[in-house]
ROZA-558428 format. One line per 2 residues: their letters; for each residue x, y, z of N, C-alpha, C. Coordinates in steps of 0.2 Angstrom, whole numbers, plus 2048, in hexadecimal, padded with zeros to 3 digits. Example, Ala and Ser with C-alpha at 12.3 -4.5 7.8 and 13.67 -1.06 7.14 Angstrom:
<vomis>
as	842:7E4:827:83E:7EA:827:842:7F0:827  840:7F5:823:844:7FB:824:840:800:827 $
</vomis>
This chain:
<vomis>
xx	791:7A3:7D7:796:79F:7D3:792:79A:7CE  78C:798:7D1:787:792:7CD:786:796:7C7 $
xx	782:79B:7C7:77F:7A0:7C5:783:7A3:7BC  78A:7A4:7C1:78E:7A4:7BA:791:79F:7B4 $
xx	790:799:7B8:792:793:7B5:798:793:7B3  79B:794:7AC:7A3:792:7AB:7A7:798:7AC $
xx	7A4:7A0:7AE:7A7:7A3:7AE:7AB:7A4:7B7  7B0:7A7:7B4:7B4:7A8:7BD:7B2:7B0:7BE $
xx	7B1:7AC:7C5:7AE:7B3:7CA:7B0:7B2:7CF  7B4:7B9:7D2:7B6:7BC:7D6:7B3:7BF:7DB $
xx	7B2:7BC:7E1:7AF:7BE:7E7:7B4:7C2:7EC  7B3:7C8:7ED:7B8:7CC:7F4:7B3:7D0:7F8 $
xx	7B6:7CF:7FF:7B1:7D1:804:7B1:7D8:805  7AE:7DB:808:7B0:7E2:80A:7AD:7DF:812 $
xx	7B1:7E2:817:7AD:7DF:81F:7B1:7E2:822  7AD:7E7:825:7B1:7EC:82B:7B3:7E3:832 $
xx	7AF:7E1:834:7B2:7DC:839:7B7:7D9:837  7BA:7DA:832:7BF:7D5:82F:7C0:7CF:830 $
xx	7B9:7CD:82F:7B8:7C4:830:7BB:7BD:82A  7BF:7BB:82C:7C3:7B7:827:7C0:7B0:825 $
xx	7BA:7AE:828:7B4:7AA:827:7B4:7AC:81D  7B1:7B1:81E:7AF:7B2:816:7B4:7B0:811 $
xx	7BB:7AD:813:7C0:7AD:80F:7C1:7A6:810  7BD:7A2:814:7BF:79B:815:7BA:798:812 $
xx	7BD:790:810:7B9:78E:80B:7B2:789:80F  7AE:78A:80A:7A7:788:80C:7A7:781:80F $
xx	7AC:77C:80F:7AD:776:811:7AD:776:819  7B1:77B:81B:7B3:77D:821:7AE:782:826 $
xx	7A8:784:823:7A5:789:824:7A7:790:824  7AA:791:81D:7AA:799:81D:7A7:799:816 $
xx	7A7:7A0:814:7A3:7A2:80F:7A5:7A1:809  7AB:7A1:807:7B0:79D:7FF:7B2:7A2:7FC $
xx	7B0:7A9:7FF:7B3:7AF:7F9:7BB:7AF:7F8  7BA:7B2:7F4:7C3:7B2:7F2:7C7:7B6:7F6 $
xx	7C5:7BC:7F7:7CC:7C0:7FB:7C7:7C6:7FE  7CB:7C9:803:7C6:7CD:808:7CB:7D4:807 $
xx	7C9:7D9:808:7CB:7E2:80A:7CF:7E0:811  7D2:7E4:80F:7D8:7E4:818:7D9:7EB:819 $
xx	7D4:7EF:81D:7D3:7F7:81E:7D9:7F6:823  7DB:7F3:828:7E0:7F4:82B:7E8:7F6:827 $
xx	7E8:7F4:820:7EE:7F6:81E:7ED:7FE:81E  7E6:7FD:81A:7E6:805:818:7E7:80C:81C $
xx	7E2:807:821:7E3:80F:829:7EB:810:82C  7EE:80C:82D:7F6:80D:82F:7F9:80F:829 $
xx	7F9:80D:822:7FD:811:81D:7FB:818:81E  7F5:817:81E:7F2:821:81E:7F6:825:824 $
xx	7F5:823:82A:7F6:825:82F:7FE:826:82F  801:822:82C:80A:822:82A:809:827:824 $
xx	807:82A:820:808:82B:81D:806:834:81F  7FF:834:820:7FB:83B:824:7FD:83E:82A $
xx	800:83A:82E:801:83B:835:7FB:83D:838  7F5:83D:838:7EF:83C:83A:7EC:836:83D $
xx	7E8:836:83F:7E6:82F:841:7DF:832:846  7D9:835:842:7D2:836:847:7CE:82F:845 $
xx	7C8:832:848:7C3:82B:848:7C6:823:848  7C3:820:842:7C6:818:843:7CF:818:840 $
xx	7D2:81E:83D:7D7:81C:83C:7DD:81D:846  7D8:81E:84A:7DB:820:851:7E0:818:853 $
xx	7DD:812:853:7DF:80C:854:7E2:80A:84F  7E7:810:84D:7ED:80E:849:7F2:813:84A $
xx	7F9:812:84A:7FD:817:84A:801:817:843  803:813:840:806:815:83B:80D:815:83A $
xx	810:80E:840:816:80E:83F:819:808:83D  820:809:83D:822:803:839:820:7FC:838 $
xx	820:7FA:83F:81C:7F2:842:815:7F2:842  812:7F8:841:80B:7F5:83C:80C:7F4:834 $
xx	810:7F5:830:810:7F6:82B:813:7F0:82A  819:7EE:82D:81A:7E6:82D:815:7E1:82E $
xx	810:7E3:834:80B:7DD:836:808:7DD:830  806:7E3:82C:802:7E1:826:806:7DF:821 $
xx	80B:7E0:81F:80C:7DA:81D:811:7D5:81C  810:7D3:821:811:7CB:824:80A:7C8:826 $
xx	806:7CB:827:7FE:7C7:82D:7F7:7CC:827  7F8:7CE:824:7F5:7D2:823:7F0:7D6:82A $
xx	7EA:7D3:82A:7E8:7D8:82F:7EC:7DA:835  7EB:7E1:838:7EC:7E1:83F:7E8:7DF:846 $
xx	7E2:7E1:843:7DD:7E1:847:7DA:7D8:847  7DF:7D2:84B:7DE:7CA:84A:7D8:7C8:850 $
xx	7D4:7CE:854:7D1:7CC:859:7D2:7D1:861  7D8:7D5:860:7D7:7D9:865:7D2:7DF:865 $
xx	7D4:7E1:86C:7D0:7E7:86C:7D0:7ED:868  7CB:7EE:864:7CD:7F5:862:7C9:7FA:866 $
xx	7CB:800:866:7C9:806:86B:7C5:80A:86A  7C5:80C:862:7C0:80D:85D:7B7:80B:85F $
xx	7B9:805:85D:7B4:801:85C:7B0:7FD:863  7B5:800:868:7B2:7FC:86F:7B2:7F5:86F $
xx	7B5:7F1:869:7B2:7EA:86D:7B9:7E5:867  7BB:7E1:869:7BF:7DB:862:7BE:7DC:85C $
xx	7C3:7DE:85A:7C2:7DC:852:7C8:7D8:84E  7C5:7D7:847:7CB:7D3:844:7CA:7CC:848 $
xx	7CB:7C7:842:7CD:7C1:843:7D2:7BC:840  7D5:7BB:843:7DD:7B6:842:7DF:7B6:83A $
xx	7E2:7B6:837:7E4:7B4:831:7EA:7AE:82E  7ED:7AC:834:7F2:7A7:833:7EF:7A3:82E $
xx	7F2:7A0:82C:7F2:799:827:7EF:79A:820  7ED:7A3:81F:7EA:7A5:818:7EE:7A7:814 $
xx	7EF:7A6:80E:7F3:7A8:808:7F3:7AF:808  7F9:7B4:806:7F6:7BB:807:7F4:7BE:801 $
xx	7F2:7BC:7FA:7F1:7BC:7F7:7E6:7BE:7F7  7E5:7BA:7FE:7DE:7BA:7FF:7DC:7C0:801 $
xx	7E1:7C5:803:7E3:7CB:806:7E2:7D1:802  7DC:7D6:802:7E0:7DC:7FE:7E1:7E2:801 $
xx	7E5:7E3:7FD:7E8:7ED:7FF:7E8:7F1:7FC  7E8:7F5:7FF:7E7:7FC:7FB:7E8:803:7FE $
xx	7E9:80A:7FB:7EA:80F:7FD:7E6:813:7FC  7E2:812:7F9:7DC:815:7F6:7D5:812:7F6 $
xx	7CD:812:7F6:7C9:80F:7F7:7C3:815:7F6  7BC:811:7F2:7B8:818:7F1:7B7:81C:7F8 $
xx	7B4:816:7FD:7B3:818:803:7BA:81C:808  7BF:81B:808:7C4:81E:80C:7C4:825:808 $
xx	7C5:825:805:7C8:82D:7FF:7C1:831:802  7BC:830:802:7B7:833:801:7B2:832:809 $
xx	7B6:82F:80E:7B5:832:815:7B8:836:818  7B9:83D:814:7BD:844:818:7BA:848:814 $
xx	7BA:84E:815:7B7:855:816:7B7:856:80B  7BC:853:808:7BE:857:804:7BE:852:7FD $
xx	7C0:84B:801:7C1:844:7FD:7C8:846:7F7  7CC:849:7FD:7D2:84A:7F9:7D8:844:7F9 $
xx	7DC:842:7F6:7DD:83A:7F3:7E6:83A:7F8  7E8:834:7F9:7EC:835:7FF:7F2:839:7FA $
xx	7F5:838:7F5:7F9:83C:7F1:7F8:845:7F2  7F5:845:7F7:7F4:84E:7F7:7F3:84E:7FF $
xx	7F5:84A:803:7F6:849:80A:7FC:84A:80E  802:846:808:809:845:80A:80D:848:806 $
xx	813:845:806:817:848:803:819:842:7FE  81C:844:7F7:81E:83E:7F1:821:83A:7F4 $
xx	827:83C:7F7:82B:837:7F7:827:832:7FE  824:833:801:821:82F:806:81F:829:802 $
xx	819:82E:7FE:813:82C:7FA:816:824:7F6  81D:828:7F2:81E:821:7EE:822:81C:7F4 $
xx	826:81E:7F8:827:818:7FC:823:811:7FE  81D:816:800:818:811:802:813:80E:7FE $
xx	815:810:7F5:812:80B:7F0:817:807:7EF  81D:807:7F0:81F:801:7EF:81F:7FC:7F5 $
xx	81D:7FE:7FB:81E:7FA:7FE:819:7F5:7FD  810:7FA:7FB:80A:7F9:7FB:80B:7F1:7F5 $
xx	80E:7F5:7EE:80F:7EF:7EA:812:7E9:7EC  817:7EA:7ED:81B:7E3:7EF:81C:7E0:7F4 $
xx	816:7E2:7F9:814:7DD:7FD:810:7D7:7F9  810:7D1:7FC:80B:7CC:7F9:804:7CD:7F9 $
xx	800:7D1:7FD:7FA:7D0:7FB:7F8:7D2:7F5  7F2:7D2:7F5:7EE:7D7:7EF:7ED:7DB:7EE $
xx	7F1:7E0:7E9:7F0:7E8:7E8:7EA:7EB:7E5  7E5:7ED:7E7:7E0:7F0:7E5:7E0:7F8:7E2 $
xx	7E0:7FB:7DE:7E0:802:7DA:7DA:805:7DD  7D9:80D:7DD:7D3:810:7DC:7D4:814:7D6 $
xx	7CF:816:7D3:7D0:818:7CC:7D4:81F:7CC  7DA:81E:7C6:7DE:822:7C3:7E3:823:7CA $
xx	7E3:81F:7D0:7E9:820:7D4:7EF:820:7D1  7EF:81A:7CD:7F7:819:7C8:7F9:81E:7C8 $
xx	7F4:824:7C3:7F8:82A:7C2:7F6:82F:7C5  7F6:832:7CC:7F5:835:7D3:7F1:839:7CF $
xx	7E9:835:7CE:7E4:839:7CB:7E2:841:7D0  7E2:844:7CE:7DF:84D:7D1:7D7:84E:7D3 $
xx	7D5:849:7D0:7CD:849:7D1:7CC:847:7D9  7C7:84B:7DC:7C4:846:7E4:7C2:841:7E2 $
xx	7C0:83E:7E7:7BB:83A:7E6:7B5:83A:7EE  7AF:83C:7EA:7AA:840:7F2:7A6:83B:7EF $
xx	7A1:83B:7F6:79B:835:7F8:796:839:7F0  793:835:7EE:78D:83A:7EA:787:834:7EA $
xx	784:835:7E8:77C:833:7E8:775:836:7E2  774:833:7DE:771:834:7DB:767:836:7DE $
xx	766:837:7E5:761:839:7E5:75D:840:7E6  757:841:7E4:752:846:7E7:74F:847:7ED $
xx	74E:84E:7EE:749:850:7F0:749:84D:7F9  746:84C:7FD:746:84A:804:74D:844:805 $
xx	74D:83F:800:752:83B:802:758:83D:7FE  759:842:7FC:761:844:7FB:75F:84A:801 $
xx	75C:84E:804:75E:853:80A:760:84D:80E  75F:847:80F:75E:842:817:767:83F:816 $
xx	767:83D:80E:76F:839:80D:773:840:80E  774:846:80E:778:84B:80E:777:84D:815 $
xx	773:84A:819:772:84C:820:777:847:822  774:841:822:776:83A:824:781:83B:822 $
xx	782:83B:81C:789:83C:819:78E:842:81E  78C:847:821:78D:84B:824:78F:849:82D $
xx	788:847:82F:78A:844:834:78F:83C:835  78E:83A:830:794:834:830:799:836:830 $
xx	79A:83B:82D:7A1:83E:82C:7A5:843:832  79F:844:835:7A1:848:83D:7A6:843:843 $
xx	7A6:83C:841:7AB:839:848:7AF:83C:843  7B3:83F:83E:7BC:843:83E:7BA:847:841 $
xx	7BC:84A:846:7BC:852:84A:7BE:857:846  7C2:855:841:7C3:85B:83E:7BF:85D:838 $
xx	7B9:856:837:7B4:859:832:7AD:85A:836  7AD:85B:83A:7A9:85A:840:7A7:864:841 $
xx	7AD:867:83D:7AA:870:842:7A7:871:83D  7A3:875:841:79D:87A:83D:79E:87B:836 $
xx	7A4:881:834:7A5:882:82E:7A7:87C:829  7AB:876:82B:7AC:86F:828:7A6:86C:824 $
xx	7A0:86C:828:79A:86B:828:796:86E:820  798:872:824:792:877:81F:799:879:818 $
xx	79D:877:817:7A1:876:810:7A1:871:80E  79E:869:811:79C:863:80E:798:863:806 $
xx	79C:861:802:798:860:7FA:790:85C:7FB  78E:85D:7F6:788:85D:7F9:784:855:7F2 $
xx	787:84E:7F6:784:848:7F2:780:848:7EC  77A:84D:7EE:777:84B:7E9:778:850:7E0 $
xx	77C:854:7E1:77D:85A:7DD:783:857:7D7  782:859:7D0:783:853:7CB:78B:858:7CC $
xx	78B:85C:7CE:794:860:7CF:796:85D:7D2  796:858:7D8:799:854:7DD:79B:84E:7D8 $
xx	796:84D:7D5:79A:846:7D1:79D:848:7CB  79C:84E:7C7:7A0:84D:7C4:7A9:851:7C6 $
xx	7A8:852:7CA:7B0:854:7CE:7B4:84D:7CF  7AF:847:7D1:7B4:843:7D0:7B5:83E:7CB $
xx	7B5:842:7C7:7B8:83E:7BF:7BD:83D:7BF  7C0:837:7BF:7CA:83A:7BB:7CB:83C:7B2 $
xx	7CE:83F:7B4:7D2:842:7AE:7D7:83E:7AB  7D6:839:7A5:7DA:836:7A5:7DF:838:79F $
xx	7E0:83F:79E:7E6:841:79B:7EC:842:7A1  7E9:841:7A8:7EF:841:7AB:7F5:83C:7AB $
xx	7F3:836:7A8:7F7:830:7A9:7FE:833:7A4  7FD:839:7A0:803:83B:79B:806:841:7A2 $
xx	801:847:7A6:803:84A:7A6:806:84A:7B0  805:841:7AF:806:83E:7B7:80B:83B:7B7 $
xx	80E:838:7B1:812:834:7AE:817:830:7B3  819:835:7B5:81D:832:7BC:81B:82E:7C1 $
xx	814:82F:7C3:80F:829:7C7:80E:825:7C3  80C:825:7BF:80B:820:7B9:810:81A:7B9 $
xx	816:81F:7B8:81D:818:7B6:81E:817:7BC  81E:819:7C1:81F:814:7C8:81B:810:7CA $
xx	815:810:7C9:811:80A:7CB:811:806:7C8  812:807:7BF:813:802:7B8:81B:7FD:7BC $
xx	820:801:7BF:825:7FD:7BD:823:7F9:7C4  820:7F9:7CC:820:7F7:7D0:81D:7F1:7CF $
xx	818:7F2:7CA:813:7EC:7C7:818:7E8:7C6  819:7EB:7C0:81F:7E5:7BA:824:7E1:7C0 $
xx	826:7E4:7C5:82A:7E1:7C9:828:7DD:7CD  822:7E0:7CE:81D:7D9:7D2:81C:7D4:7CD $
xx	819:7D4:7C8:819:7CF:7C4:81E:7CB:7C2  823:7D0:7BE:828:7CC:7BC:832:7C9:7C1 $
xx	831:7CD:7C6:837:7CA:7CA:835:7C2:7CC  83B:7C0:7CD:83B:7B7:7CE:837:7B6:7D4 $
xx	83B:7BA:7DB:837:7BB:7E2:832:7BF:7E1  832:7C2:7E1:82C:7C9:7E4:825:7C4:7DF $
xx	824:7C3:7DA:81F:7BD:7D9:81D:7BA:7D8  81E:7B6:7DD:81E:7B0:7E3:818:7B3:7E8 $
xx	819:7BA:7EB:815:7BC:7ED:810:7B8:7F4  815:7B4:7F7:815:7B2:7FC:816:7B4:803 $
xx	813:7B7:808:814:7BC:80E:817:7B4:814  817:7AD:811:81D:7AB:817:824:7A9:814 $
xx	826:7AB:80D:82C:7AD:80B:82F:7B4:80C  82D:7B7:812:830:7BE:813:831:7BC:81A $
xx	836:7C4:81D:834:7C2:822:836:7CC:822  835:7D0:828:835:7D6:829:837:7DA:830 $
xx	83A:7E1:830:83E:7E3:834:83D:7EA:836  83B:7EC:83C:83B:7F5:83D:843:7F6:83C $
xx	843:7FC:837:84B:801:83A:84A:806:838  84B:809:841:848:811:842:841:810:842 $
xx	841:817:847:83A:818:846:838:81A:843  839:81B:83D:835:81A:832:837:815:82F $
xx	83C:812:831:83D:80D:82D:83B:806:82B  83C:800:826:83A:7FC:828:83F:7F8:822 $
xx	83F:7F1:823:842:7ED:81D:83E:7E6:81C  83C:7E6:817:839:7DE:816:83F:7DA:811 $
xx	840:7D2:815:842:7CE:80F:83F:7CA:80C  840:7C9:805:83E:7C5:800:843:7BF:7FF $
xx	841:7BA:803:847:7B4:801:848:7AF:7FA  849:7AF:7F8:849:7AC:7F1:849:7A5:7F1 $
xx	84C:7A3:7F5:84F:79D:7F5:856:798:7F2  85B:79E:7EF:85E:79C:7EA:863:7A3:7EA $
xx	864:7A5:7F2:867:7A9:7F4:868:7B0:7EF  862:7B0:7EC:85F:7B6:7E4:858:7BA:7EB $
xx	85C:7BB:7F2:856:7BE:7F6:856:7C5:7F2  84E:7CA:7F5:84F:7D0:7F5:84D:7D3:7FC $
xx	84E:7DA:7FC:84E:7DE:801:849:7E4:7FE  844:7E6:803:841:7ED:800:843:7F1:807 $
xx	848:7F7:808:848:7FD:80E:843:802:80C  83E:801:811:838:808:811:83C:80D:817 $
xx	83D:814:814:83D:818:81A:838:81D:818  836:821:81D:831:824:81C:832:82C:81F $
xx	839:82C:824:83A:831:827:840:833:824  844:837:826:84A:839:825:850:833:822 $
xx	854:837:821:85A:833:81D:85D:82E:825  85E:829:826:85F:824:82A:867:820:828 $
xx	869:820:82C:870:81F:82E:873:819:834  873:812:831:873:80C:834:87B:80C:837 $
xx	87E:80D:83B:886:80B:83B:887:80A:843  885:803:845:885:7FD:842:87F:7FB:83F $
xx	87E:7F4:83D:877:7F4:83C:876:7ED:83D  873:7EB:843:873:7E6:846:86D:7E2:843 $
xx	86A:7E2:83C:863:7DF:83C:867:7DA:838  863:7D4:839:867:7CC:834:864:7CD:82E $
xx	85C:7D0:82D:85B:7D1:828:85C:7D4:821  863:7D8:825:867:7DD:81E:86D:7DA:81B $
xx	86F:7D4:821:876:7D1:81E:873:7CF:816  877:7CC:811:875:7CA:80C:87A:7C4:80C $
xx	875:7BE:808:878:7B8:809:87F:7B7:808  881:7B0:80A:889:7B0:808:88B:7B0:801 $
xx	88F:7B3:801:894:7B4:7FA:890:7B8:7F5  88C:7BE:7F8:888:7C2:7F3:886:7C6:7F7 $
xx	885:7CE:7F2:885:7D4:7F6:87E:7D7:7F2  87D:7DD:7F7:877:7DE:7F4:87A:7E3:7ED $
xx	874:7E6:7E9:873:7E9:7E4:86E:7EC:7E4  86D:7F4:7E1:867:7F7:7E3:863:7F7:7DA $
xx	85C:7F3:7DC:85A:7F1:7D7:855:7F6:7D5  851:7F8:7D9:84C:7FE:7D6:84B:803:7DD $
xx	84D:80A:7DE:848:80E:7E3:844:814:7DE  83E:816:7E5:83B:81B:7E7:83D:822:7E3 $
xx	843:822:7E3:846:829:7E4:849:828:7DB  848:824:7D7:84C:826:7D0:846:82B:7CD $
xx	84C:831:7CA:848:836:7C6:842:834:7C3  843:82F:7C0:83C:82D:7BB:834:82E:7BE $
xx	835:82E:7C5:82F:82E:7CA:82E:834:7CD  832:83A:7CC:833:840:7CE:837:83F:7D4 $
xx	83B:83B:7D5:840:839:7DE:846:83F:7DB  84A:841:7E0:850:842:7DF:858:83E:7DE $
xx	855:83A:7DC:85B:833:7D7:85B:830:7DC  860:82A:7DA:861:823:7DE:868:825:7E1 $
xx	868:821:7E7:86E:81F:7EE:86C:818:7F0  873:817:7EE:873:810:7F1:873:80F:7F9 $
xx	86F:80B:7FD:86D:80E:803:871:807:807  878:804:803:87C:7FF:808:882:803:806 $
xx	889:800:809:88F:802:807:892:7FC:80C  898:7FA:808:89E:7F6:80D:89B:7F4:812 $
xx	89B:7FD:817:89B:7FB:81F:895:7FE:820  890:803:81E:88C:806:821:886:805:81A $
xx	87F:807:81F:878:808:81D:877:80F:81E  877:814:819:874:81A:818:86C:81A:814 $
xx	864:819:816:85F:818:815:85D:81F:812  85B:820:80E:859:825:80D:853:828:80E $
xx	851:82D:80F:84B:82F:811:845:82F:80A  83F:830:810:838:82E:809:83B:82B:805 $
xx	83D:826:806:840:81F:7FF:83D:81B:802  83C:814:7FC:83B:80D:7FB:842:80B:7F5 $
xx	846:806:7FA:84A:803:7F4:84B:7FC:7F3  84C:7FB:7F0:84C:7F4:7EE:854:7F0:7EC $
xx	855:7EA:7F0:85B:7E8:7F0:859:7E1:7EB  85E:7DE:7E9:85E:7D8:7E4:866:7D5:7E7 $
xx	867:7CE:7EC:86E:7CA:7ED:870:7C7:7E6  877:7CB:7E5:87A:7C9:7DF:87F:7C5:7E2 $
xx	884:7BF:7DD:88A:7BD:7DF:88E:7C4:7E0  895:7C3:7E4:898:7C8:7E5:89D:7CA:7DC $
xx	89D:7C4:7D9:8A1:7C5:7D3:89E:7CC:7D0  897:7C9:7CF:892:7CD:7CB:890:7D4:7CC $
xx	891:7D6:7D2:88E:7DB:7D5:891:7E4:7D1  88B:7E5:7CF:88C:7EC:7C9:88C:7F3:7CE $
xx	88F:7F6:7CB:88F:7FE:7CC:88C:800:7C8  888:7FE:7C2:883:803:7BF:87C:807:7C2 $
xx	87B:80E:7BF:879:812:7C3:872:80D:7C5  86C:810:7CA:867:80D:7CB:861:80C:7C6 $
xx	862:813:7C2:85D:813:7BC:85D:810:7B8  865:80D:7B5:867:808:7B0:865:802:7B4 $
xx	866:800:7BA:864:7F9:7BE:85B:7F7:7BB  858:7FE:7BD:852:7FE:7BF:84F:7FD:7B5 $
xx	852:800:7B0:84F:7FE:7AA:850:7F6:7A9  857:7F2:7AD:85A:7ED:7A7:854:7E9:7AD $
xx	854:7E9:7B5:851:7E4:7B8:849:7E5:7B7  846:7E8:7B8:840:7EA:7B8:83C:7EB:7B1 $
xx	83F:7EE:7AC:83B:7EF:7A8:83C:7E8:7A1  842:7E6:7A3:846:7DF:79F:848:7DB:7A4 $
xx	842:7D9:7A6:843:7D3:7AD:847:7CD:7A8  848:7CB:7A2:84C:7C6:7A0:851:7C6:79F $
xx	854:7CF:79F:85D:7CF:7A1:85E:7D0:7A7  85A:7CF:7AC:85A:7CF:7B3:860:7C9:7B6 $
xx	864:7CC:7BB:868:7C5:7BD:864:7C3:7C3  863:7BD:7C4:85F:7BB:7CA:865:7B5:7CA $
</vomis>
């Protein structure tokens, strides 16, 4: 930072121990960086999302109350045992902004520790996949991209290595055997299919193609609109993790609230399993404040994203949650509260945040 003089610089950690030292300021004895990696988000989305869970994603399961703890605490791992690693990991986070936080679903390094460095959008299934972008967006940490994710680039992404001779056979030995804690890239044939680092065909494979963002279009406009929401909603851009508060329902499901303060609260329902059926639904965090009902402001499921349309996931008396959805609630006065379809919602609130009723 001396070095740059007027210019602002950006310091993020990457630390597998998830030492929160490097985020604390130099006063106090920590290192002064701005913000750190939180691989605990990443391993539990995957593992939710892949149903898998080898090697170090094993000290995750991938259920709904880890995908809360990440975000409300961001890390999972604050010092307990992990079973992976044999010994504590992770340390406390309380009393950090969670903006110091980042997340992410994608990463050079995670894409391109499996057999093949095939990108999570080819693991799961869409309607999963977008759920858990919006969750990923509109949580408050920091969203990190890996290139051409927006628009679920087709390209892998493999280890490669620019060298010769004895030490490209040693990194292509060494790559192989790292890769062997997944059992499943660990048999013989797995092995011996491994791309080969030093070979310019390995890197040019993972190129993106950026004429996909026309021929992706539909991951394109949903990460575009979840941004614009993040940014431009009155709540959601406040992007404060002790303005919320969060809830398992079922076991796919989950609900975060967004409190406004000015009873203008929101709601996001992630389900991730089948179509879910609340009757009754005893969670406090569904009621909607007094004298105002919810309104379905932007889901998952609008055509525009390849979804199969929008369903409003309240009624009078009952919650019908739809499956592979994320939706999004907005408390209106009960005077105001609209029947226009979701998509008409979703242009006027989302893409014209200043005809937005808040």
């Amino acid at each position: 930072r001396a070095a740059a003089r007027r210019r602002a610089v950006l310091l993020c950690a990457e630390n597998e121990p998830q030492d929160v030292r490097l985020i604390r300021p130099i006063a106090v004895n920590g290192h002064g960086m701005n913000a750190i990696w939180n691989d605990d988000f990443h391993h539990t989305a995957v593992v939710r999302l892949t149903r898998h869970n080898e090697a170090y994603y094993s000290d995750f399961t991938g259920t709904s109350s880890e995908l809360i703890t990440a975000v409300k605490s961001a890390f999972l791992y604050q010092g307990q045992y992990s079973n992976w690693q044999r010994q504590p990991r992770g340390t406390p986070t309380r009393g950090l902004s969670a903006e110091r936080f980042i997340h992410f679903l994608q990463n050079h390094d995670q894409i391109a520790n499996s057999a093949t460095g095939t990108r999570i959008d080819r693991l799961t299934s869409p309607g999963r996949l977008r759920a858990m972008t919006a969750l990923w967006l509109l949580s408050p940490q920091t969203p990190l991209f890996f290139q051409g994710q927006e628009f679920g680039a087709s390209s892998p992404f493999l280890f490669f290595a620019d060298h010769t001779g004895e030490m490209a056979r040693q990194v292509a030995a060494g790559r192989a055997k790292f890769l062997s804690q997944f059992p499943s890239v660990a048999l013989p044939e797995v092995q011996q299919s491994l791309a080969d680092p030093s070979r310019l065909e390995t890197f040019e494979r993972c190129r993106p193609d950026f004429s996909e963002r026309r021929t992706h279009a539909e991951s394109y406009r949903l990460h575009q609109d979840l941004l614009r929401l993040r940014r431009d909603d009155p709540v959601f851009r406040r992007q404060r993790s002790d303005l919320l508060d969060a809830a398992v329902l079922g076991p796919d499901g989950l609900v975060v609230r967004y409190f406004g303060g000015a009873g203008d609260d929101r709601l996001l329902i992630v389900n991730f399993g089948v179509d879910l059926k609340l009757s009754p639904a005893p969670e406090p965090l569904l009621a909607p404040p007094c004298d105002r009902s919810w309104r379905l402001l932007w889901t998952s499921n609008s055509l525009e994203y390849g979804g199969p349309g929008p369903l409003l996931p309240v009624s009078d008396k009952n919650w019908l949650i739809p499956g592979e959805c994320a939706s999004v609630l907005i408390a209106v006065p009960e005077r105001d509260h609209s029947e226009s379809p979701a998509s008409q919602q979703l242009n006027n609130a989302v893409r014209h945040p200043d005809q937005a009723e808040t």
